[in-house]
C-alpha positions in Angstrom: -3.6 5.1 20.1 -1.9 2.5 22.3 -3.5 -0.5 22.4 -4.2 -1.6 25.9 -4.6 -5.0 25.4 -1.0 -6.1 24.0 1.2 -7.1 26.5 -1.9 -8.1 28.9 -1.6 -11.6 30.6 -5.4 -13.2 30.6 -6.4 -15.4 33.9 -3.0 -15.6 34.7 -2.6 -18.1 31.2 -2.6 -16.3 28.0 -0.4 -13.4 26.9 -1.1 -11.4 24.5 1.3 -10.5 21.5 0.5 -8.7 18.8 -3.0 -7.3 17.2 -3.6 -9.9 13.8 -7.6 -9.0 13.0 -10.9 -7.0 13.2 -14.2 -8.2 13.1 -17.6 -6.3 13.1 -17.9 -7.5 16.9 -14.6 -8.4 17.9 -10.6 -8.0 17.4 -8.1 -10.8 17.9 -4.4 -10.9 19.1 -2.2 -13.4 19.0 -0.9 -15.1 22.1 1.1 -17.4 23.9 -0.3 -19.7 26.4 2.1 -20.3 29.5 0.4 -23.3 30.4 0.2 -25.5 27.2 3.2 -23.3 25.8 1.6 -23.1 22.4 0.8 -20.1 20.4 -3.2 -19.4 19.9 -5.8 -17.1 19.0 -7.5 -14.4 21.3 -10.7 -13.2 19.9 -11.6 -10.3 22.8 -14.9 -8.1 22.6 -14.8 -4.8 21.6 -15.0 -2.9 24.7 -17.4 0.3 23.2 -20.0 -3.3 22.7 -19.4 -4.9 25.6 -22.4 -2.7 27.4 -24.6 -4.1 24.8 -26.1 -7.5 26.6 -27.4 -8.2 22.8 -23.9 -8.3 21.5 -22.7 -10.0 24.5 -25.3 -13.1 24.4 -24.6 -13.1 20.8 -21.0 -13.1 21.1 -21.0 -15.9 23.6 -23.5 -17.9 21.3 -20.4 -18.2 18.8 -18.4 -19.7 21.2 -21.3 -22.2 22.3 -21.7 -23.0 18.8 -18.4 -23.3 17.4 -17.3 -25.7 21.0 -19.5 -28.2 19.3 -17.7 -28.8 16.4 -14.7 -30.8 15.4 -13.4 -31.1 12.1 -10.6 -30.6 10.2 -11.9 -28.0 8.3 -12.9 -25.6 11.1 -11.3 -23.1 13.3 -11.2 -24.8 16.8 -12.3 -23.2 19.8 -9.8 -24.2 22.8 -11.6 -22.2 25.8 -14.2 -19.5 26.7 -13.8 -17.0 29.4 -14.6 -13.5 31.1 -11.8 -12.1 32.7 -11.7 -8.1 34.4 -15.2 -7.1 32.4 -13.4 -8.9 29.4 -15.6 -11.5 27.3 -13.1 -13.6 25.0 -12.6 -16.7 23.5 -9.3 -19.1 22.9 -9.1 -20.0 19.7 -6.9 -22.3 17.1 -4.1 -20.1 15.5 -4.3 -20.6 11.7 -1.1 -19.6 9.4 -2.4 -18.9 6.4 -3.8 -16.4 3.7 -7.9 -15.9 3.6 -9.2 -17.1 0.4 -10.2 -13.4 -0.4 -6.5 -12.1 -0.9 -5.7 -15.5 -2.2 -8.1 -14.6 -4.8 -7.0 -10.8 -5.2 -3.5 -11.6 -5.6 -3.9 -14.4 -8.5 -7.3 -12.9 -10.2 -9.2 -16.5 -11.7 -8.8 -19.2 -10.1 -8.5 -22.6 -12.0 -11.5 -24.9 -12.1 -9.4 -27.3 -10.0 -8.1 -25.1 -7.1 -12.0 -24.0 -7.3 -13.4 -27.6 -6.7 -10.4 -28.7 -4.4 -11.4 -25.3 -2.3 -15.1 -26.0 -2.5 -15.1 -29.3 -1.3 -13.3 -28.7 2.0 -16.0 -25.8 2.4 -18.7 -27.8 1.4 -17.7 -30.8 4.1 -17.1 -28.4 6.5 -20.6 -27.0 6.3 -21.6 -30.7 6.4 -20.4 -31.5 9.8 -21.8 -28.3 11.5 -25.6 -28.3 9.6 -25.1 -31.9 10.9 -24.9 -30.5 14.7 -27.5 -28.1 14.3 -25.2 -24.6 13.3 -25.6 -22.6 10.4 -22.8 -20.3 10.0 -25.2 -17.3 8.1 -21.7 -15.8 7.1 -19.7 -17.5 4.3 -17.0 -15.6 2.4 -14.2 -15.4 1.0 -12.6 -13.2 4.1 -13.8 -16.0 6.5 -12.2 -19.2 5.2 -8.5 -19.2 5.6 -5.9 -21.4 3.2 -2.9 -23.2 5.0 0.4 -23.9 3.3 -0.8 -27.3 2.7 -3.2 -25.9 0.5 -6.1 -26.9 2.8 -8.8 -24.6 3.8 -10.4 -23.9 7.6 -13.6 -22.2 7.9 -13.6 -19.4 10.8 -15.8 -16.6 12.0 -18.6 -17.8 13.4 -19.4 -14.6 14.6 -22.7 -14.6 14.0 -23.6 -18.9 13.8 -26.7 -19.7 15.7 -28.2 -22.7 17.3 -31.2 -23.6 15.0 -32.3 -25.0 18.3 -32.3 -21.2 19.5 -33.1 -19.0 16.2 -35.5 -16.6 16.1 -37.9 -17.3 13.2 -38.9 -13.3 13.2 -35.7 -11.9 12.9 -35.8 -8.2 12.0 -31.9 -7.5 11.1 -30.7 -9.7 8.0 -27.0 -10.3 9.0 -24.0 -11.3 7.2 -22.3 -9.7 4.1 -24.4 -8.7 1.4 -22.1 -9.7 -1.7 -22.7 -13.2 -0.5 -25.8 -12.9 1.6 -28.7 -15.6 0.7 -32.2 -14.1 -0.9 -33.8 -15.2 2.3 -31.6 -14.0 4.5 -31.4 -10.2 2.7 -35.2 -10.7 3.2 -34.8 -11.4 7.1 -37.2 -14.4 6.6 -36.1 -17.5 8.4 -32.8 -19.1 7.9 -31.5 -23.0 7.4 -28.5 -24.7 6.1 -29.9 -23.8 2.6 -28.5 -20.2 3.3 -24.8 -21.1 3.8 -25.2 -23.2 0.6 -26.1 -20.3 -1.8 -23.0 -18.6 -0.1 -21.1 -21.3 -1.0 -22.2 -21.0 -4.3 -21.4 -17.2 -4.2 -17.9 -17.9 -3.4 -17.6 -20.4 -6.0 -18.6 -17.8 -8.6 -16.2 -15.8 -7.4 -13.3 -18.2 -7.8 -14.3 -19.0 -11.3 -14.6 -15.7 -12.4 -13.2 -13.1 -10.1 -16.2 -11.8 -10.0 -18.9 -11.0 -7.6 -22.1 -12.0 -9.7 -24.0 -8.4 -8.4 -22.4 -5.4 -7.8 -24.5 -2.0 -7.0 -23.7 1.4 -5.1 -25.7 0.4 -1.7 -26.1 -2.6 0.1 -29.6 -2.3 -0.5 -29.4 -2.3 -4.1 -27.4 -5.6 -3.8 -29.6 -7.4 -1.5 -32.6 -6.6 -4.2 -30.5 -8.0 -6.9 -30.3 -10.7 -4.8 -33.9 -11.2 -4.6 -35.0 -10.5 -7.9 -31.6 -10.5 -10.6 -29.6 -13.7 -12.3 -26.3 -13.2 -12.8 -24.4 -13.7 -15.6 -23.3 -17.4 -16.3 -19.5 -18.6 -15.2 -18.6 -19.5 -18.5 -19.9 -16.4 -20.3 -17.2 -14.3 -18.3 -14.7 -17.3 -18.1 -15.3 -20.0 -21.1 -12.8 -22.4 -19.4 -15.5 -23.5 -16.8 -16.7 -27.0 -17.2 -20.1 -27.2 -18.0 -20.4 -29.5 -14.5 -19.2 -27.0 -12.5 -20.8 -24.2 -13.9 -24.4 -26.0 -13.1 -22.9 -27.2 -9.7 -22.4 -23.7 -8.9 -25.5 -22.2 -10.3 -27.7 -24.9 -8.8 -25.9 -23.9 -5.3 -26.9 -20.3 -5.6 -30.4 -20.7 -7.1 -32.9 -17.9 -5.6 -35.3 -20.6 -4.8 -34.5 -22.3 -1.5 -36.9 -24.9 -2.8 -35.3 -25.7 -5.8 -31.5 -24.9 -4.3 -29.5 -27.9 -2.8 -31.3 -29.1 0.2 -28.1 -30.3 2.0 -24.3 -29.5 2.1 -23.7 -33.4 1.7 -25.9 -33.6 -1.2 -23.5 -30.8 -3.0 -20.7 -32.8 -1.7 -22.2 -35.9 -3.6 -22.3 -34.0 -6.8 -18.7 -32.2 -6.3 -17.5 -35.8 -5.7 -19.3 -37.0 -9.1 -17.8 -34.4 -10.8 -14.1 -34.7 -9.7 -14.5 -38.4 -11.3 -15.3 -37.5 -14.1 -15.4 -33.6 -15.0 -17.0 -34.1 -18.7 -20.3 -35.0 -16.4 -23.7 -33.0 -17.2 -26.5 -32.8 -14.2 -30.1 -32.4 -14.3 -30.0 -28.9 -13.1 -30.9 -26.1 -15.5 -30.4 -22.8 -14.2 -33.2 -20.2 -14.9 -30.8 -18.2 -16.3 -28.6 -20.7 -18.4 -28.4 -19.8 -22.0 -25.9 -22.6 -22.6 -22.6 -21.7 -24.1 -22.8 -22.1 -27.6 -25.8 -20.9 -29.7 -28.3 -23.7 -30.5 -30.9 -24.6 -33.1 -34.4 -22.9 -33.2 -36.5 -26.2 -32.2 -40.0 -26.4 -32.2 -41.0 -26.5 -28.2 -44.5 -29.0 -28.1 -47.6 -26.8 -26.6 -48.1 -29.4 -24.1 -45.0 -29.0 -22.4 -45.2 -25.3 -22.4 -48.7 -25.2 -21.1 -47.3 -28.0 -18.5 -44.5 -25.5 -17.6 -46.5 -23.0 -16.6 -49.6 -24.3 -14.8 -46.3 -26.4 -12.5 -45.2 -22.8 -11.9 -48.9 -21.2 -11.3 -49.2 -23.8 -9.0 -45.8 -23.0 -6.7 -46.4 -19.4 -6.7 -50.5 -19.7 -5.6 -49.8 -23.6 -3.3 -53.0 -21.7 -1.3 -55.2 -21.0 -4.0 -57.1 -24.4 -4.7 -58.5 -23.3 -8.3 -56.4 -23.2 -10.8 -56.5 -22.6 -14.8 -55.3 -24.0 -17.5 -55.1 -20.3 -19.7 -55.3 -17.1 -19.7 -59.0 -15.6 -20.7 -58.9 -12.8 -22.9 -60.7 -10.3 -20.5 -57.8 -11.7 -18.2 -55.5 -11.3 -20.7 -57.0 -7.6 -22.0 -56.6 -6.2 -18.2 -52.6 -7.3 -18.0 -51.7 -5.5 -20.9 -53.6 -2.4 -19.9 -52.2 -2.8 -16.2 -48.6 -3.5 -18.0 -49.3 0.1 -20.6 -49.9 1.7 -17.1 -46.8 1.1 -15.0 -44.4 1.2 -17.7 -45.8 4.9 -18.9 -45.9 5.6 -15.1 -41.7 4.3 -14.9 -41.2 6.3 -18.2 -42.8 9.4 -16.7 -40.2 9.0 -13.2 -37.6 8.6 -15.8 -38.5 11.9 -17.5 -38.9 14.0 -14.3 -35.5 12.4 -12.5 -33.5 13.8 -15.6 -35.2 17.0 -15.2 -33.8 17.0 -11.5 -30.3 16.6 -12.6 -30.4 18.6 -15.0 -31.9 21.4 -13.0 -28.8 21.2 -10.8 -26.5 21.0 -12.8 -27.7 24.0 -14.4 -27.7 25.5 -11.0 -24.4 24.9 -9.9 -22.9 25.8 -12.9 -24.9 28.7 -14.9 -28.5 30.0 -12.9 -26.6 30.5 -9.8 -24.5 33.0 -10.8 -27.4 34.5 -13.1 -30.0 34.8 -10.4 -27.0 36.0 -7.5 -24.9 38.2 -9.3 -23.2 39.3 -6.2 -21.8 36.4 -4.7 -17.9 36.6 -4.9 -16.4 34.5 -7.3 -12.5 33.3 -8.0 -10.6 32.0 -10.5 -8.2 28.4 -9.2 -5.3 29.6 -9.8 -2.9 27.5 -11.6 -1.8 24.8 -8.9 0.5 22.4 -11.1 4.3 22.9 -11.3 4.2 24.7 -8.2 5.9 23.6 -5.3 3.8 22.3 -2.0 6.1 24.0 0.3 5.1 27.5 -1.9 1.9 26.8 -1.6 1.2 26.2 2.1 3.1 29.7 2.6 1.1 31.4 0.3 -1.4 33.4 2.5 -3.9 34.7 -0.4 -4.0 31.1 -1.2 -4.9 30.1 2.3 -7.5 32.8 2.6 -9.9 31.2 -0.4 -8.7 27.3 -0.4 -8.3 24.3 2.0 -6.0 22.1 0.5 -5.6 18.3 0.7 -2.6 16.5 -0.8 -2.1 12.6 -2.1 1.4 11.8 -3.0 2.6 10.1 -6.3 5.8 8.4 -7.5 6.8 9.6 -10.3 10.3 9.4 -12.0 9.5 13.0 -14.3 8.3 15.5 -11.9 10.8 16.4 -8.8 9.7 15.1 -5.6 7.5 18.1 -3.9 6.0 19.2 -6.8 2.0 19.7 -7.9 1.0 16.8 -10.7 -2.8 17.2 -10.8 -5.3 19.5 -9.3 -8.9 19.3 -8.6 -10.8 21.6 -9.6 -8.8 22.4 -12.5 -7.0 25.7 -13.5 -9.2 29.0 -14.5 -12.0 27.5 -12.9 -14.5 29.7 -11.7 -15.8 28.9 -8.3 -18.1 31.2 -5.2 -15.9 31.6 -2.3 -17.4 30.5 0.6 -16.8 31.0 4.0 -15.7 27.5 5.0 -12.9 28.0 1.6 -12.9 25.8 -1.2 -11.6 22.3 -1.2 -8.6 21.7 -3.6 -7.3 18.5 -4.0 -3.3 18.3 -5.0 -1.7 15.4 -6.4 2.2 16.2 -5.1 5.2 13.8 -6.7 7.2 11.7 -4.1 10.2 11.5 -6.3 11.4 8.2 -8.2 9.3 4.9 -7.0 11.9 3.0 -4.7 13.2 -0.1 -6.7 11.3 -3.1 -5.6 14.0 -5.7 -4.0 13.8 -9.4 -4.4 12.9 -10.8 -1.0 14.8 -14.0 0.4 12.2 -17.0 -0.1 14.4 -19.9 1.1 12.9 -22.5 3.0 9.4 -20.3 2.6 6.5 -22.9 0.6 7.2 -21.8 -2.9 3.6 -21.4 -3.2 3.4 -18.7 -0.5 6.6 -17.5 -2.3 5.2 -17.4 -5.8 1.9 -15.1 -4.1 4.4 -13.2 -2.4 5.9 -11.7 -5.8 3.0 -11.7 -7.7 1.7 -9.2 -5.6 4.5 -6.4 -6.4 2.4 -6.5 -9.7 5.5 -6.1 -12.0 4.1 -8.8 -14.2 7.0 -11.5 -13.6 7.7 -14.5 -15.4 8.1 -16.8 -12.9 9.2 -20.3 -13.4 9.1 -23.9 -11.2 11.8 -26.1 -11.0 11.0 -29.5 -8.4 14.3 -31.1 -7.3 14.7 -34.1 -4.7 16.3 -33.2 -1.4 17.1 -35.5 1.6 17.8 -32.4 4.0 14.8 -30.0 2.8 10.9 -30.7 3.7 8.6 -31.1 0.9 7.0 -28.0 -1.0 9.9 -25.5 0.8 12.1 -23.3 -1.3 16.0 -24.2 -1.8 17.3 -21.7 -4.3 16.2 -18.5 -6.4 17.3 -16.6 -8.6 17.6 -13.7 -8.5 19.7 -13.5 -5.2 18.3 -11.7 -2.2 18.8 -7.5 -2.6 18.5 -7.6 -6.5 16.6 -5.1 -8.0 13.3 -7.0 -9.5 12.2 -4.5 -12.8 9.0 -4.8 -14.7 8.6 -8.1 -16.3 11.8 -9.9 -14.9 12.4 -14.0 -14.8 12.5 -15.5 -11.9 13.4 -19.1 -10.6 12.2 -20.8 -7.7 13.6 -24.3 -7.2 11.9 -26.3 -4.1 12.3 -29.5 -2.4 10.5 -32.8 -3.6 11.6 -34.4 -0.4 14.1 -37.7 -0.2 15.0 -39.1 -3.8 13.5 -42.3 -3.3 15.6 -45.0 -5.1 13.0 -48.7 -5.9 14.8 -51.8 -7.0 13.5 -55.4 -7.8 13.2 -57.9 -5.3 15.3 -61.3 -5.9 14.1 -65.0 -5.5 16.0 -65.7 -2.4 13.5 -69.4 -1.4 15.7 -72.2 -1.6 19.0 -70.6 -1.2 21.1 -71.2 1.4 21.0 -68.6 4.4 24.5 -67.1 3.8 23.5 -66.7 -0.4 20.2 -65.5 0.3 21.7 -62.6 2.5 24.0 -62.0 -0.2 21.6 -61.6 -2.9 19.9 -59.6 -0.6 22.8 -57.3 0.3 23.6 -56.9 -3.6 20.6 -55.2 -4.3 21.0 -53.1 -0.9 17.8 -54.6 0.8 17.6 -54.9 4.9 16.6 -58.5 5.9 15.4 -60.3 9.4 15.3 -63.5 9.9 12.9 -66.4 11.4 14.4 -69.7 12.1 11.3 -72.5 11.8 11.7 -76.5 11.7 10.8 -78.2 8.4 12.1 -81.4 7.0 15.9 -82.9 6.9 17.5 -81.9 3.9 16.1 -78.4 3.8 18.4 -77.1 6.7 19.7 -74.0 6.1 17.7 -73.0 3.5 15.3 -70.4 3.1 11.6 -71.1 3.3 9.4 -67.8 2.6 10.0 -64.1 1.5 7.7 -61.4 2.3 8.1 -59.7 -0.9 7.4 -61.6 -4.5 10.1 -62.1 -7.1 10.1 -58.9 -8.8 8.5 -56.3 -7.0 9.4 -52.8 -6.6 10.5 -51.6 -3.5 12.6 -48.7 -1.9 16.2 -49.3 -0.9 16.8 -50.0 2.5 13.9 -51.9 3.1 13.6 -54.8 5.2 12.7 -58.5 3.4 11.3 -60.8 5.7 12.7 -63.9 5.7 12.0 -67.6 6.9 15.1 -70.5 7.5 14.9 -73.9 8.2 16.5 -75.6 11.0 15.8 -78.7 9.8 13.6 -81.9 10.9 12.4 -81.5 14.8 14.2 -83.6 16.6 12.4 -87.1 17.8 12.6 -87.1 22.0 12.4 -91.1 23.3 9.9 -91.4 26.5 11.5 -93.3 29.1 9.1 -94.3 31.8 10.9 -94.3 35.5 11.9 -97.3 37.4 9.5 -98.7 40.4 11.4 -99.6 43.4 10.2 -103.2 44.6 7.9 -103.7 48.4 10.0 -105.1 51.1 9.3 -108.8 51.7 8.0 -109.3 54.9 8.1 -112.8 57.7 5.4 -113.9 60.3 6.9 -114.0 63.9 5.2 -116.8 65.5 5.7 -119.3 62.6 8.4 -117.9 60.5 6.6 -118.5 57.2 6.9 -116.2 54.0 3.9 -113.8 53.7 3.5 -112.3 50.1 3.0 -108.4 49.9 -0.2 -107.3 49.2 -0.6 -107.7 45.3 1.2 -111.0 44.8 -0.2 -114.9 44.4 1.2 -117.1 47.1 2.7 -120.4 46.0 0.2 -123.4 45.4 3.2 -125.6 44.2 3.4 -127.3 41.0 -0.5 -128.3 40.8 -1.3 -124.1 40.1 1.0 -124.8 37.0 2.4 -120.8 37.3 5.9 -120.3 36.0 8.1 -117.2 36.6 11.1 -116.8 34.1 14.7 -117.0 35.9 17.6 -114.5 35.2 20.6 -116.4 33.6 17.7 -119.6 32.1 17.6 -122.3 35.3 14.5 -124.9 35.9 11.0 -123.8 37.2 10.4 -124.1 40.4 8.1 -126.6 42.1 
C-alpha cells in the first residue's frame, strides 16, 4: 500500500522522505526542512488514532514534555504542529543503531560498554526527573547509540508531567520485559519506575538476557511482582561484583528500598568506574554471592531483629506488634499451609487429566466413538516437486497448503524438504481441508559478498559483518592518518565483491587521525634574537616575538619563553618569546623661554616707569645689585 505521506511537504517547510520507524502511536519519516536546510525527524500520528482525543492529548503531552528538556543525551524536539487534520512533531534526526540490535548483533556486552551505556542513561534520566518527566518507557528499542559511541534517549511516547499524572490510572503502560512492579500493578508512578527499567536494561547488557521470560504479558508482569531473577554473574561470572549489586539494587521490587533518585545511581556508577574492585551496602534479596561460603552460626537476636523490621514494613498500620509467633498462631499456618498446597496439588492433578483427555480425543476416542467420519492418509509430500503439487487436483480437494522456502545446497531448488503433518498420517477430512505445511528448497544460499566499509566507523563496520553470522575472525589494525577522520575505515581486506565463507579473516585498518610528532623545548633566555630563532627553527618550533625595554647590555637578547626547558610539545607549535630593546631611553625636560614686558615711559615727565612686578631704583642706599653680561661695575 502506497504510503501517502512520502513525498508530502508539511506547512509549506518540511518534506518528507522516506518512512524510518513505527511506534505503538506514531510512525516517523525522515525529512528535509527547506527553511533551516537540515535533515530531521517527522514523528506523524497514526491517522486510524487520530479520532481518538485520548491518544491525541496524549500524543501532544510528549511533545510538551520532551520541549522541556535539553541535554545531550536526549532526542530534541525542534517544533510541534497540526497541519490538514495532521498532529506531528519535529524532531532531532539521530544516526545510529538502537541499543536493542546493538545488543542482538554482539550477544554480551562487556562490563565496560555496559557502565559507559548506563551512565549516559542514567544522566539522562537525571536531567528530565529533575524537570518533573518520567519517561515510564525505558528499553533497549528506545535509546539509540551514535557512531561516537554515545547514547540518546528517545520515545517519550508515553512521558507525563508528574504535575499532570493521574494517580488512579487503570492501564499500566510501557513494555512489560522492562516494565516496573508498580507500574505492571497500575499503582502510581515516579522516577523510581524508570530506574528499575534502567536496571532491566542493564541486566540485559550483562547477560543477554531478559531476567523473566513467560508466554503472556500477564505472566511477565506477575513475575515482576512477585519473582527474583537469577543473579548477573550466575549467567555471566565476568560481572564485577559492583556492578552486579549496582544493577540489582536498581531493579529491586521494593520502590522503597530501590534507588530513590537517578543521580543517586549516577553517584554510585561514578564510585564504581574509579575503582571497579568496590563492594556497596546493598544486598539483594536474591544474592547468593558467587562462590559458596562457610556455614556460620547467624546470632538469634539478629534474626529475630530481621523479622520484627520486616513485620513492621509489611503491617506500618497495625500499631501492635509481636516479638514471635504463638504456637496456636503457629499451629493454624501450618494447617492453612497443608490446605492450599493439597488444594494446588489437586488443580495439578485435574489439569493433567484435561490434557490428557484431549489428547486422547484427538488422537484415539474420536475416531472410536465416530467411526464414520472420513479419514485420509498425508500422502508422502517430500521429494516432490511444488509445481506437481499445486496441479495435483485430488491433492487440492483434501489439503490447503502453505509453503516456507529453504536454502539448501542438496536438494534442487523447487523441491519438498519437510512436511507437516508427516507422511502416513492419518487425519478427518474436513470441510475447510487440512492444513499442510511444506518446507520447499530455494536452491544454493547466494554467497555472501564482502561489503565496501571504507571511510564507514570501523565500529559500525565490525557490527555490519558480524551480523552475516558466518562466525568471522575479525582483526583491528589503528594507523595514523593526516587526510582520514578519526575512528573511519582506510583499508580492508578482503577487497569489495569477495566471497566471505564461514569462518574467514578479515582486516579492518582505520584512521588514528594526524601522527602527531612532540619534541623538547630548548633554553632559548639569554641568547641573542637571531640564535634563539635558530634553536628554535632546528627543532621545527613556530615562534612570535615581543620586543620589551630592560637594561643596557641585555639588548638583543631574549628575556622570557612560554614553554620551560624541556617540555614536550607538538611540532609546529608556536613559543612565545620576549626581546630586549635595551635601557629606555632618558628624555631631558626643557622648560620654554618667557618673552620679556615692554618697558614703558610717562608722557608728562618723561621718567622710567617699571612694569608691574619689578622694584624701582632707590640708588645705592637699597644696596640691590643686578649681575651684568660680560662682568662691568654695579650700578649706583
Amino acid at each position: 500500500m502506497e504510503d501517502t505521506y512520502i513525498g508530502r511537504m508539511l506547512d509549506n517547510r518540511y518534506e518528507n522522505l522516506e518512512k524510518i520507524g513505527t511506534g505503538g502511536m506514531a510512525v516517523v519519516y525522515k525529512a528535509l526542512d527547506h527553511r533551516l536546510n537540515r535533515f530531521v525527524a517527522i514523528k506523524i500520528l497514526k491517522s486510524d488514532l487520530a479520532q481518538d482525543a485520548d491518544l491525541r492529548r496524549r500524543f501532544h503531552a510528549e511533545s510538551q514534555a520532551v520541549a522541556m528538556l535539553s541535554h545531550p543525551n536526549i532526542v530534541s524536539v525542534y517544533d510541534v504542529s497540526h497541519s490538514d487534520d495532521t498532529d506531528y512533531i519535529v524532531m532531532e534526526l539521530v544516526e545510529g543503531i538502537t541499543l536493542k540490535q546493538y545488543i542482538n548483533r554482539k550477544g554480551v556486552l562487556s562490563w565496560k560498554e555496559t557502565l559507559h551505556f548506563a551512565t549516559q542513561i542514567a544522566k539522562a534520566l537525571s536531567h528530565a526527573h529533575s524537570r518533573g518527566i518520567i519517561h515510564r518507557d525505558i528499553k533497549p528499542q528506545n535509546i539509540m547509540i551514535l557512531k561516537d559511541g554515545s547514547v540518546k534517549v528517545a520515545d517519550f511516547g508515553i512521558a507525563r508531567l508528574l504535575s499532570t499524572q493521574n494517580t488512579l490510572t487503570q492501564e499500566a503502560l510501557g513494555s512489560v520485559h522492562y516494565i516496573s512492579p508498580e507500574q505492571a500493578k497500575g499503582s502510581p508512578v515516579d522516577a523510581r519506575s524508570d530506574i528499575y527499567s534502567l536496571g532491566v536494561v542493564m541486566y540485559e547488557m550483562l547477560t543477554s538476557r531478559l531476567p523473566f521470560e513467560g508466554e503472556s504479558a500477564v505472566s511477565i508482569a506477575i513475575q515482576h511482582i512477585s519473582s527474583i531473577p537469577l543473579m548477573p554473574r550466575d549467567l555471566n561470572p565476568d560481572i564485577p561484583v559492583g556492578l552486579e549489586q549496582i544493577t540489582m539494587h536498581a531493579m529491586e521490587p521494593d520502590i522503597n528500598l530501590r534507588y530513590s533518585s537517578a543521580d543517586e545511581l549516577c553517584e554510585d556508577l561514578e564510585e564504581f568506574r574509579k575503582n571497579p574492585s568496590v563492594r556497596f551496602a546493598y544486598n539483594s534479596a536474591s544474592d547468593t554471592g558467587g562462590a559458596a561460603q562457610e556455614t556460620q552460626p547467624i546470632p538469634t537476636d539478629s534474626v529475630n531483629a530481621a523479622v520484627r523490621t520486616k513485620t513492621a514494613k509489611k503491617s506500618s498500620g497495625n500499631k501492635i506488634s509481636r516479638d514471635r509467633t504463638t504456637k496456636k498462631e503457629y499451629n493454624r499456618n501450618r494447617d492453612r499451609s497443608g490446605r492450599a498446597s493439597v488444594l494446588i496439588g489437586v488443580l495439578c492433578i485435574f489439569l493433567f487429566i484435561i490434557m490428557l483427555f484431549g489428547f486422547m480425543w484427538r488422537y484415539f476416542l474420536k475416531d472410536m466413538l465416530d467411526p464414520d467420519e472420513e479419514r485420509i492418509s498425508v500422502p508422502v509430500f517430500v521429494g516432490q516437486s511444488i509445481d506437481r503439487i499445486h496441479s495435483n487436483s485430488e491433492y487440492k480437494k483434501y489439503f490447503n497448503f502453505s509453503v516456507v522456502t529453504q536454502t539448501s545446497d542438496t536438494v534442487e531448488k523447487g523441491v519438498v524438504m519437510l512436511q507437516n503433518p508427516s507422511a502416513d498420517r492419518q487425519m478427518t477430512v474436513t470441510a475447510g481441508g487440512i492444513d499442510v505445511t511444506l518446507t520447499v528448497s530455494s536452491g544454493e544460499a547466494e554467497p555472501t559478498l564482502m561489503p565496501n566499509i571504507t571511510n564507514m566507523d570501523y565500529r559500525e563496520a565490525q557490527l555490519l559483518l558480524e551480523s552475516y553470522k558466518l562466525d568471522l575472525d575479525i582483526h583491528l589494525q589503528a594507523e595514523p592518518d593526516e587526510s582520514v577522520t578519526q575512528g573511519y575505515v582506510t583499508d580492508q581486506v578482503p577487497a569489495e565483491g569477495e566471497v566471505l565463507f564461514e569462518g574467514a579473516t578479515v582486516y579492518i585498518t582505520y584512521s588514528t587521525g594526524p601522527d602527531i610528532v612532540y619534541v623538547a623545548v630548548p633554553l632559548v633566555v639569554g641568547l641573542t634574537e637571531s640564535r634563539a630563532i635558530s634553536k628554535l627553527q632546528s627543532t621545527e618550533l613556530s615562534y612570535q616575538i615581543t620586543y620589551v625595554y630592560d637594561t643596557a647590555d641585555t639588548k638583543d637578547k631574549v628575556l622570557f619563553q612560554s614553554y620551560d626547558e624541556g617540555a614536550l610539545i607538538p611540532i609546529h607549535t608556536r613559543v612565545e618569546l620576549q626581546v630586549s630593546k635595551g635601557a629606555e631611553p632618558v628624555t631631558t625636560y626643557t622648560p620654554p623661554v618667557v618673552e620679556q614686558p615692554p618697558v614703558t615711559t610717562e608722557p608728562d615727565t618723561g621718567t622710567t616707569v617699571p612694569d608691574a612686578g619689578t622694584t624701582p631704583d632707590t640708588g645705592g642706599d637699597a644696596g640691590a645689585t643686578e649681575p651684568v653680561e660680560g662682568g662691568g661695575e654695579p650700578n649706583g
